[in-house]
VEXMI-140038 format. One record per atom (N, C-alpha, C): x, y, z. Coordinates in steps of 0.1 Angstrom, whole numbers, padded with zeros to 4 digits, always signed. Each point is the difference from the previous one (the first is absolute). Example, Ala and Ser with C-alpha at 12.3 -4.5 7.8 and 13.67 -1.06 7.14 Angstrom:
BEGIN
+0132-0057+0078
-0009+0012+0000
+0009+0012+0000
-0004+0011-0007
+0009+0011+0000
-0008+0011+0008
END
This chain:
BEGIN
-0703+0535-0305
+0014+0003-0003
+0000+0004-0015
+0008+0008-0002
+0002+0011-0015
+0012-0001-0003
+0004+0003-0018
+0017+0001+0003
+0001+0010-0007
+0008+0004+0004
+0005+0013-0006
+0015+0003-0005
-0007+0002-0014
+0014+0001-0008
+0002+0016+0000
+0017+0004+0001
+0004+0009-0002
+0013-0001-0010
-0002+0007-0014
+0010+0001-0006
+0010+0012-0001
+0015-0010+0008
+0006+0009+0003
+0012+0007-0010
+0002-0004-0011
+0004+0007-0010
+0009-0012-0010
+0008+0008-0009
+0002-0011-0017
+0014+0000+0004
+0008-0010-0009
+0012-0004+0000
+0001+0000-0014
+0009+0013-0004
+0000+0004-0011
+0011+0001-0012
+0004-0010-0012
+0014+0003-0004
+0004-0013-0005
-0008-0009-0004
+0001-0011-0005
-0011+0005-0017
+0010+0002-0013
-0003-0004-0010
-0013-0008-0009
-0001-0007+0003
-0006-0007-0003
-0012-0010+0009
-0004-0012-0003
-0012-0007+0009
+0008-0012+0012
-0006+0007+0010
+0005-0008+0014
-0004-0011+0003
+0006-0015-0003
-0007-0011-0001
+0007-0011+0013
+0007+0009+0007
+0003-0007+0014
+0008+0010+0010
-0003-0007+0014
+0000+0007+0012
+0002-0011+0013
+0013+0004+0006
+0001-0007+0008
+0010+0007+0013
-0002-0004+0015
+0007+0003+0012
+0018+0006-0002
+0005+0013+0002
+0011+0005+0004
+0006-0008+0010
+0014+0007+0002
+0012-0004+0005
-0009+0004+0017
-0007+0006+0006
-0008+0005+0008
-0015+0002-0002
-0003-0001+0016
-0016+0003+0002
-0005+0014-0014
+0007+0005-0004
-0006+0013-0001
+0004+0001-0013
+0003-0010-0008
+0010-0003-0017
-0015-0010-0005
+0009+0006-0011
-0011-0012-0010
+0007-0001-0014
+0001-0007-0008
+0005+0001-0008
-0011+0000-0015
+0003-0001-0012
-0009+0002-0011
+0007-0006-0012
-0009-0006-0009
+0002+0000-0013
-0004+0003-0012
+0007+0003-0011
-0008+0006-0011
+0001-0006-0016
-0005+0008-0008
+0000-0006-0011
+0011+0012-0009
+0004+0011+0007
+0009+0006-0003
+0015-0003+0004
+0000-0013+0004
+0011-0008+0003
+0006+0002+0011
-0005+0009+0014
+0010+0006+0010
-0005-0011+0010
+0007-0006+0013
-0002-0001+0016
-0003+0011+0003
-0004+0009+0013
-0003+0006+0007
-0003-0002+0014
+0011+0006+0008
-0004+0000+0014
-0010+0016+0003
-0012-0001+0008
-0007+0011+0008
+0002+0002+0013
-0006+0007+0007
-0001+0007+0009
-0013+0000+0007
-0009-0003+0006
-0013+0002+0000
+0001+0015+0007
+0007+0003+0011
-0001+0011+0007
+0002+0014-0008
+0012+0000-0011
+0000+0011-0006
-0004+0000-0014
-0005-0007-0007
-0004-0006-0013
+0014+0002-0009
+0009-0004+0004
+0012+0004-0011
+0013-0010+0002
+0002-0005-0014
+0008-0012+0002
+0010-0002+0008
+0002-0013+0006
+0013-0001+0012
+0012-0008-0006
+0006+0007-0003
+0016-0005-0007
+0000-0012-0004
-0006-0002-0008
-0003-0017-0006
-0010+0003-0011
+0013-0003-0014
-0006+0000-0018
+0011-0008-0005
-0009-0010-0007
+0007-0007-0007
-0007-0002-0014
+0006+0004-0011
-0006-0002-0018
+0004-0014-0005
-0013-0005-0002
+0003-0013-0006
+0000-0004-0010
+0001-0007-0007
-0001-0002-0021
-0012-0005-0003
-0006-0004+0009
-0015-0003-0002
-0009+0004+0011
-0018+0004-0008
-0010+0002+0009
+0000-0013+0013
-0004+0010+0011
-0001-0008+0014
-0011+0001+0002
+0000-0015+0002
-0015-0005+0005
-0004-0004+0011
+0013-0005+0003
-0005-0002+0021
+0014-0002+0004
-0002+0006+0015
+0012-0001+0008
+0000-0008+0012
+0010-0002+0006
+0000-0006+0015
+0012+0003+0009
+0000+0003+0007
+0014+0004+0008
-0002-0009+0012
+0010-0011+0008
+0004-0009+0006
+0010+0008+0009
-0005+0004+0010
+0006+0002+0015
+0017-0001+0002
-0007-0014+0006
+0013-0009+0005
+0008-0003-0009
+0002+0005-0013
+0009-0006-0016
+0003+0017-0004
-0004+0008+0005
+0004+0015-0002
-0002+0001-0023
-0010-0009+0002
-0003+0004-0016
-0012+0003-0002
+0004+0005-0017
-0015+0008-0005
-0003-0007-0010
-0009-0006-0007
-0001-0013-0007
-0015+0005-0013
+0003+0008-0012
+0000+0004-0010
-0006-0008-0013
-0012-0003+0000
-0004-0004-0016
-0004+0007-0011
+0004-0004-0008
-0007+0005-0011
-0003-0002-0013
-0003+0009-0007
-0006-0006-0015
+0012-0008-0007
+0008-0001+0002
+0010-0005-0007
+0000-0020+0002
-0006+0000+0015
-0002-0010+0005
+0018-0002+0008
+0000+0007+0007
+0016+0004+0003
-0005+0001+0018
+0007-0001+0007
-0003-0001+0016
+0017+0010+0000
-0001+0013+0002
+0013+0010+0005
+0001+0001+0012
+0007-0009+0009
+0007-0001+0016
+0008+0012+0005
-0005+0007+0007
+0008+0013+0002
+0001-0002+0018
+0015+0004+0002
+0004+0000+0015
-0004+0010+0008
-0006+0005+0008
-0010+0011+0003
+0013+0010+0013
+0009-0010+0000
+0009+0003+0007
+0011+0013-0006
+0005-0008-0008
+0010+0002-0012
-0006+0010-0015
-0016-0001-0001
-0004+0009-0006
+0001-0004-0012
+0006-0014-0006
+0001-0001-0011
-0003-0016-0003
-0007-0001-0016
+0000-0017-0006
+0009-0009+0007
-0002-0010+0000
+0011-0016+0004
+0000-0009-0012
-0016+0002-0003
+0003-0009-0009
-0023-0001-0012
+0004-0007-0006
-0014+0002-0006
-0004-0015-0010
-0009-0004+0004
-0001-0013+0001
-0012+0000-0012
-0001-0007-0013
-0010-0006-0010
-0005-0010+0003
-0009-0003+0009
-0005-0010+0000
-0014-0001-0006
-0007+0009-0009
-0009-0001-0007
+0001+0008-0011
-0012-0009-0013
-0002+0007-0010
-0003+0007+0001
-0009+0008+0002
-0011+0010+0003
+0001+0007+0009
-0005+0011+0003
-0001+0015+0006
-0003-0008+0016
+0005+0002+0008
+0002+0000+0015
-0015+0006+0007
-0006-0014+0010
-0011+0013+0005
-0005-0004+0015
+0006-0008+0006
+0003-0001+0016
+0014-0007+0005
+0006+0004+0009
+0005-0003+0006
-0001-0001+0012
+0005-0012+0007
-0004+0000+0019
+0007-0007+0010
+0002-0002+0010
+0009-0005+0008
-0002-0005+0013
+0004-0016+0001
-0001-0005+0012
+0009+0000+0012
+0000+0008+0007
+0008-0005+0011
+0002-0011+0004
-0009-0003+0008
+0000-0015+0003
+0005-0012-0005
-0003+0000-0016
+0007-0007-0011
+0013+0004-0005
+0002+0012+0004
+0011+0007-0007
+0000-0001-0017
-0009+0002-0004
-0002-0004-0015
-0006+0015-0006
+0004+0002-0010
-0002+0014-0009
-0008-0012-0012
-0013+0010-0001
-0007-0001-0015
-0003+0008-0009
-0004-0004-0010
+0000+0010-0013
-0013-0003-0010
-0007+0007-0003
-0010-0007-0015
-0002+0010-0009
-0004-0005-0010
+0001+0012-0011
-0012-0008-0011
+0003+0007-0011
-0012-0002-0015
+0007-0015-0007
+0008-0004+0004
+0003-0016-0002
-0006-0010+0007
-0011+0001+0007
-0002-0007+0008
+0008-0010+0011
+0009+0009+0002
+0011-0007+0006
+0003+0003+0012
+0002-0008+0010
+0005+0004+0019
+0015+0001+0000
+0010+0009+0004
+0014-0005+0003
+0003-0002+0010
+0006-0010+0009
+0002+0001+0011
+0016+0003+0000
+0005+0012+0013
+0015+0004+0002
+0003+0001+0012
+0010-0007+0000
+0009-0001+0014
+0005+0014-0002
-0004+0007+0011
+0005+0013+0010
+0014-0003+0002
+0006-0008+0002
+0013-0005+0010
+0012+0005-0020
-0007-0006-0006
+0011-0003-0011
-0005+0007-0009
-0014+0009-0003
-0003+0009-0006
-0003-0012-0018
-0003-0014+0005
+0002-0004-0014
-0013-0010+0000
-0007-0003-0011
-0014-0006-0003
+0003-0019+0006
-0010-0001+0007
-0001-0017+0005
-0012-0003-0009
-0009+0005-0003
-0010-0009-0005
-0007+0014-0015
-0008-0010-0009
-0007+0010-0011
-0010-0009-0004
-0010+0005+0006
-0013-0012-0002
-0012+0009-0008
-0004-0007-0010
-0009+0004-0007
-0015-0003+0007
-0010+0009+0003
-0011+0000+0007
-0010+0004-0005
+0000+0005-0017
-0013+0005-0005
+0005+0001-0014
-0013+0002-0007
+0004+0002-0014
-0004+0014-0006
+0000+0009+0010
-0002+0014+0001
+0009+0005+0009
-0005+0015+0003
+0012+0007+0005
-0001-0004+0018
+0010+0002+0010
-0001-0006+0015
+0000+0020+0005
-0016+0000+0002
+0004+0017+0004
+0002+0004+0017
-0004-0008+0006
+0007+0000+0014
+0004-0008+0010
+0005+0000+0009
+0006-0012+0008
-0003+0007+0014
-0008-0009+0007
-0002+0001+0015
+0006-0008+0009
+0006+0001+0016
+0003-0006+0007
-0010-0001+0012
-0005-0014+0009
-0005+0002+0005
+0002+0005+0014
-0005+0002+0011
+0008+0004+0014
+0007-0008+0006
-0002-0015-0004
+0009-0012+0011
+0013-0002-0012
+0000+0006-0015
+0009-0002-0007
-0005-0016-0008
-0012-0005+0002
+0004-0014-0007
-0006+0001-0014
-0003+0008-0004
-0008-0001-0012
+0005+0013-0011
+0000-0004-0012
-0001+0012-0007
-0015+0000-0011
-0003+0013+0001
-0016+0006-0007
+0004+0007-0010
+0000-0012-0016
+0001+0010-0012
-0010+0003-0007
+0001+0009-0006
-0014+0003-0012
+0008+0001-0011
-0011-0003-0008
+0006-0004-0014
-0010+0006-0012
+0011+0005-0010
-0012+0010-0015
-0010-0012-0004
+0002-0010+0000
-0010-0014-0004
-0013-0004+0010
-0002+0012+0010
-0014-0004+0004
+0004-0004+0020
+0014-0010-0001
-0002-0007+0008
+0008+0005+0012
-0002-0002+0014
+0007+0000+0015
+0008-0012-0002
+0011+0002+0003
+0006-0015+0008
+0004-0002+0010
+0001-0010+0013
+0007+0002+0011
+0012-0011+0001
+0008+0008+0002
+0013-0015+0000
+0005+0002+0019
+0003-0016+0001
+0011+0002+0011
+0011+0009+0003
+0007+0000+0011
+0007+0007+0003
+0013-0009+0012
+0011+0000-0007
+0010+0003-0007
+0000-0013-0011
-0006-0009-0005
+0003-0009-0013
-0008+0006-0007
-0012+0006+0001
-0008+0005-0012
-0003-0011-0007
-0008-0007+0008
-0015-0008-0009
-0008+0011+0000
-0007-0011-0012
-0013+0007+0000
-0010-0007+0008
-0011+0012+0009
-0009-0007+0010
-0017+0003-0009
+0003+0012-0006
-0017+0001-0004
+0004+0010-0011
-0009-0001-0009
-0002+0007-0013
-0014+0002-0003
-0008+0014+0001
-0010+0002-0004
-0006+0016-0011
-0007-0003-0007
-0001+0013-0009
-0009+0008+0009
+0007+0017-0002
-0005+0007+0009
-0005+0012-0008
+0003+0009-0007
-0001+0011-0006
-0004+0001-0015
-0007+0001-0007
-0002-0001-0008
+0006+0006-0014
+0008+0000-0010
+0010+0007-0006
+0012-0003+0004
+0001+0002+0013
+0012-0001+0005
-0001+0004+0017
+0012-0007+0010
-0001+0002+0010
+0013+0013-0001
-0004+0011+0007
+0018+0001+0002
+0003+0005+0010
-0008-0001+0012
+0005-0001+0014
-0009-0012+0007
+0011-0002+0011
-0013-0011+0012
+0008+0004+0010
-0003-0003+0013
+0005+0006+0015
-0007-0009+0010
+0009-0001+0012
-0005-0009+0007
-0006+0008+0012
-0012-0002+0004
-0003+0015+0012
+0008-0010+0014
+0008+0010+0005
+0009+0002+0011
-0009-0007+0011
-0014+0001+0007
-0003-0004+0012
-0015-0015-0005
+0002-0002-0009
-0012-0013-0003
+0006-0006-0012
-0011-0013-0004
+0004-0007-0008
-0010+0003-0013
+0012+0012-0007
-0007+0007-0010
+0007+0000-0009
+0000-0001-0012
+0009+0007-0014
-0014+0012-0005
+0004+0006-0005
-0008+0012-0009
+0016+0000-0013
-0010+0000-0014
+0005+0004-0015
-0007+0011-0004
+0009+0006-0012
-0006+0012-0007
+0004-0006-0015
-0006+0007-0008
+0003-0002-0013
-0006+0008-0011
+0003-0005-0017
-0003+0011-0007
-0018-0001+0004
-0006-0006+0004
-0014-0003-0003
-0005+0012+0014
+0014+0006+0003
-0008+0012+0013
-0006-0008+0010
-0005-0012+0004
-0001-0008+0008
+0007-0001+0011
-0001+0000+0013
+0004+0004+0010
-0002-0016+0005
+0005-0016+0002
-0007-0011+0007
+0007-0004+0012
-0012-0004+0010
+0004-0003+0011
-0003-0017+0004
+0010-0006-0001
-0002-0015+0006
+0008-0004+0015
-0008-0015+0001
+0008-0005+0016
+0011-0009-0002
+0013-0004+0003
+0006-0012-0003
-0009-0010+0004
-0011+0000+0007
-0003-0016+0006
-0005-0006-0012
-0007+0013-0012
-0004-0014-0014
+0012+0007-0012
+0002+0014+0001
+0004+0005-0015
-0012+0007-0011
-0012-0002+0010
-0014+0008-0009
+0000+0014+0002
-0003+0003-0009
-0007+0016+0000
-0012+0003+0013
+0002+0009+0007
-0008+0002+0017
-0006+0015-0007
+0008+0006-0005
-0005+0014-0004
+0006+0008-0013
-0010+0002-0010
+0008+0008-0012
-0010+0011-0003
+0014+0012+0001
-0007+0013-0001
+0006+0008-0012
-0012+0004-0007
+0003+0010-0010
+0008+0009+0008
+0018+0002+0000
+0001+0009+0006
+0005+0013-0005
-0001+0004-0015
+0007+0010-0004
-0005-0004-0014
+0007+0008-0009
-0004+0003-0012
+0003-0003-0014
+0013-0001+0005
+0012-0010-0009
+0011-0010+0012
+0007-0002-0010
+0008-0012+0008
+0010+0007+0017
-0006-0010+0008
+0007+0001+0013
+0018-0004+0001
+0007+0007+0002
+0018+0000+0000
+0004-0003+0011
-0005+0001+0015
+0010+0002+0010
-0010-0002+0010
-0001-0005+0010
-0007-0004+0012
+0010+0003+0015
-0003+0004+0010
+0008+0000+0006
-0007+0006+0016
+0001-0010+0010
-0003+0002+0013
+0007+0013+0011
-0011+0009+0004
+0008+0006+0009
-0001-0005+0014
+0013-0006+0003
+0001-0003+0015
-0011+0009+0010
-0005-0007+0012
-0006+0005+0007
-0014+0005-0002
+0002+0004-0008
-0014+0010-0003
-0013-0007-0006
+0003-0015+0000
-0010-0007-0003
-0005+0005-0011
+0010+0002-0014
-0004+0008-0011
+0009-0008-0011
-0005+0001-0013
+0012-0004-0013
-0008+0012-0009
+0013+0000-0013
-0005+0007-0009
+0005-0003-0015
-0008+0001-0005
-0002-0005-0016
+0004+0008-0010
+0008-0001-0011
+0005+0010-0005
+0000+0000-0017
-0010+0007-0008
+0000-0004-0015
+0001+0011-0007
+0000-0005-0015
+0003+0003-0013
-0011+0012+0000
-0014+0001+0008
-0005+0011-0004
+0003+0014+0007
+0009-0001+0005
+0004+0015+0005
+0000-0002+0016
-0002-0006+0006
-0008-0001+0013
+0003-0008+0013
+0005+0001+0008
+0003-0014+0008
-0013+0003+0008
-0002-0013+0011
-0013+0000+0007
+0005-0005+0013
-0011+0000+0015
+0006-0003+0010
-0014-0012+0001
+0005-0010+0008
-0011-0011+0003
+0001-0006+0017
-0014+0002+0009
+0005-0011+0010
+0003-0015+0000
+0012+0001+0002
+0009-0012+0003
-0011-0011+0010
-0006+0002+0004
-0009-0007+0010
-0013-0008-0008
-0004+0012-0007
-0015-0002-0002
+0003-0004-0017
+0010+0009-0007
+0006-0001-0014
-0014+0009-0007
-0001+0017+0009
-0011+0002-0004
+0005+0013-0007
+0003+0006-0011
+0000+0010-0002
-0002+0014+0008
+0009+0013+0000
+0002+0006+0010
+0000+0017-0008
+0009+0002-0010
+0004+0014-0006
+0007-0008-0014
-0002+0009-0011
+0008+0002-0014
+0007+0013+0002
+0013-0002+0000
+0006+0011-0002
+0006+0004-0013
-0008+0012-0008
+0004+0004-0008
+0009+0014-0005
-0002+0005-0011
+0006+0013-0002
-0008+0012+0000
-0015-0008-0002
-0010+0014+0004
-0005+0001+0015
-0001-0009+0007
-0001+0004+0015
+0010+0000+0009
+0013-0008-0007
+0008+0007+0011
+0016-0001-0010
+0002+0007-0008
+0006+0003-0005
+0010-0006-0001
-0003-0016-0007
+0007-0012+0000
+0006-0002-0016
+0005-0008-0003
+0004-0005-0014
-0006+0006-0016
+0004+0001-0003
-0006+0001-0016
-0002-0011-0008
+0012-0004+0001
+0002-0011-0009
-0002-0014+0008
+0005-0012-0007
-0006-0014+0004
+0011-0001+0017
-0008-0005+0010
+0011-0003+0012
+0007-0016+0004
+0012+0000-0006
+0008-0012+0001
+0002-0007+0013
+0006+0007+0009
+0009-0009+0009
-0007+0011+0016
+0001-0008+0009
-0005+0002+0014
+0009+0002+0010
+0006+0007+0012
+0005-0008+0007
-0003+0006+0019
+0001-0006+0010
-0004+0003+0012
+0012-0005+0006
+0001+0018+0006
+0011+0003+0009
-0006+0000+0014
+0002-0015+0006
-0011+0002+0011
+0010+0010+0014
+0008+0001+0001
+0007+0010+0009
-0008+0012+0001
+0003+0004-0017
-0005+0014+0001
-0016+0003-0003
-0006-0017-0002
-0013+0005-0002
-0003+0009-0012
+0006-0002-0012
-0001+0004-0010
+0003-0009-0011
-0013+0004-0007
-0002-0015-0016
+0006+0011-0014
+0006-0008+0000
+0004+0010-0018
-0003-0007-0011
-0002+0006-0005
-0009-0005-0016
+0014+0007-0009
-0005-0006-0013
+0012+0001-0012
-0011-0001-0016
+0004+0008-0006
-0006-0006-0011
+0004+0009-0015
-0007-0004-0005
+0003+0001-0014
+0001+0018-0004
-0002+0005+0003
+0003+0016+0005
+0009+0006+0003
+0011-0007+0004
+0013+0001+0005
+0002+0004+0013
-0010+0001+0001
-0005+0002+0019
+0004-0009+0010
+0003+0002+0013
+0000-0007+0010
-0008+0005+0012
-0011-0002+0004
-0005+0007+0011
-0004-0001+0017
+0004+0005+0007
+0001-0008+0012
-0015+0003+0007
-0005-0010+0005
-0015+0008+0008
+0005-0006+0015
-0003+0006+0008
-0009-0002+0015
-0008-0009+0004
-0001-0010+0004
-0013-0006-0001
-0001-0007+0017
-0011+0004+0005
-0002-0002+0010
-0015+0000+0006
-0004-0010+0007
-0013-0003+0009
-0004+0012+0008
-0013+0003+0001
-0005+0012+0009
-0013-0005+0005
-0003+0001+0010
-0014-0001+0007
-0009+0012-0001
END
């Protein structure tokens, strides 16, 4: 089995460096963030934005849009969370619940609980219903650079600029396990969708793979060149891909965790600059990459015998 990437063209018109990317109002939307301060809705089909821009007063560093709540949910450097009604097209409301620059946000159904972490090392937890903060729990003494949910919902997977993973319950948020993963700094972990896996990335380009049954390291791969930003599974295809600071994202089997393709700008006319943020449109079967270039780029990516 072989995969084959096909890159099907750029998403072009964002200012400045693309440091988040997340699911449209539809299969076929996506939205974007930047550091030239805009939202953006896309189009995969025609590469050209779909009636959705919003300018914000500060760089955006990650988004989340919530379904069932018809919102679009906005961080940023300011450490500011801007609530926009996706309905209505406009702010409700914008919530400070941190010092520091904004850099995951995520959402439980199940719990019905909105989270937040940023360069304060700080979690917020927000009631969806009332749009207003229940809990602000300090969890590191570095920055909190992402927040995972697991598939049954009970767990949250943070990484932290201080080295370490943490796992907390789900909905009280204890803490269950704390271990140093990344060297420099962690600033992704992810929980693989069909086994009992976490994989981290960090500044140390380190790619690690452990089991929940101890919390040890099972596999650590030089996997890039500078620091790893974004990890991200593609449904089905028994594939994930890795996304860094040196220009480059990479594809890996999800099975084996064996290296597969580097996609760059000289063989396949990928990024220039560092590649930030990831994201898998499994409908359309297309992974978009974002990075420092002001690029957004959508590839093809598909198994072939």
């Amino acid at each position: 089995m072989q995969t084959e990437i096909i890159k099907l063209g750029e998403f072009v018109g964002h200012s400045g460096s693309v440091y988040a990317l997340e699911n449209g109002l539809e299969e076929n939307l996506f939205f974007s963030g930047s550091s030239d301060r805009f939202v953006t809705q896309w189009n995969v089909n025609t590469f050209e934005s779909a009636a959705f821009t919003a300018k914000l007063p500060g760089i955006i560093y990650c988004i989340k849009y919530i379904p069932n709540y018809n919102l679009l949910l906005c961080g940023t450097s300011e450490g500011i969370i801007h609530i926009i009604n996706t309905k209505e097209k406009k702010e409700i409301k914008a919530l400070k619940n941190h010092s520091a620059p904004l850099f995951a946000i995520n959402y439980s159904k199940k719990n019905n609980l909105i989270f937040s972490s940023g360069g304060d090392g700080k979690i917020s937890i927000i009631n969806p219903d009332l749009l207003s903060v229940q809990q602000i729990l300090t969890v590191s003494n570095s920055k909190v650079r992402s927040l995972e949910i697991n598939f049954l919902e009970t767990e949250l997977l943070v990484a932290c600029g201080n080295e370490e993973v943490k796992i907390f319950s789900l909905p009280d948020l204890k803490l269950l396990k704390s271990f140093n993963a990344n060297k420099l700094a962690t600033n992704t972990a992810v929980y693989h969708p069909g086994s009992n896996i976490i994989l981290s990335g960090g500044r140390d380009a380190i790619l690690n793979i452990y089991t929940t049954d101890n919390y040890t390291v099972e596999k650590s791969i030089a996997a890039h060149n500078y620091a790893i930003y974004d990890i991200k599974f593609l449904d089905d295809l028994n594939l994930f891909a890795t996304a860094s600071r040196d220009k480059t994202f990479k594809l890996w089997n999800s099975l084996q965790h064996e290296f597969i393709v580097r996609v760059n700008a000289e063989n396949y006319l990928g990024h220039t600059h560092s590649v930030n943020r990831l994201l898998w449109l499994k409908e359309n079967q297309i992974l978009l990459s974002a990075g420092d270039d002001r690029k957004i780029i959508a590839w093809k990516i598909k198994n072939v015998s």
